[in-house]
N, C-alpha and C positions, 0 to 999 in steps of 0.2 A: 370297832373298838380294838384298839390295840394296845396288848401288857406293855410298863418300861422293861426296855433291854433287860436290864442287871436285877429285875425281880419281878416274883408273880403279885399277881393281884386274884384277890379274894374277896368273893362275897361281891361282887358288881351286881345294880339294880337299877335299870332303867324304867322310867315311868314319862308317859306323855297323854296329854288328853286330842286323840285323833278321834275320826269316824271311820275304822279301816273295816274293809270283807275280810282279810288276809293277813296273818304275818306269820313270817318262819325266818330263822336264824340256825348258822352253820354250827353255832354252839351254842347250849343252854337252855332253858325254858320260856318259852312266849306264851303269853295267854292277852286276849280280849275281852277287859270285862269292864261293864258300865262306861263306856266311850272312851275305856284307855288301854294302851297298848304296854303290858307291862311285860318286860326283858329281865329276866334274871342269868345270871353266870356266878356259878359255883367256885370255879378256879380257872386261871389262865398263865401259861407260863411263861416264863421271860421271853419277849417279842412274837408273841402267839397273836394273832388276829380274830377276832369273830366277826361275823357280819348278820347284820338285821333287814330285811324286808318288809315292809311293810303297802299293800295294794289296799289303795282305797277304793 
């Protein structure tokens, strides 16, 4: 995930329905619950990157 340039982005919430062992991300919260892998990010500043793993 990557902020636009010229502004941050707020309150980002990923949700997918996997079957993973594993997942961690360089920013924000992951959790594994009931066969989905949900990502949340708080804040991210203009052209800031976060990155998600996910190991099934």
């Amino acid at each position: 995930m990557r902020a636009p340039r010229l502004r941050e982005l707020r309150n980002f919430r990923y949700e997918k329905a996997i079957n993973a062992v594993d997942a961690r991300a360089t920013k924000g919260k992951v959790a594994i619950e009931d066969g989905k892998v949900i990502w949340e990010i708080d804040k991210l500043e203009p052209g800031e990157e976060a990155f998600l793993q996910v190991i099934l």
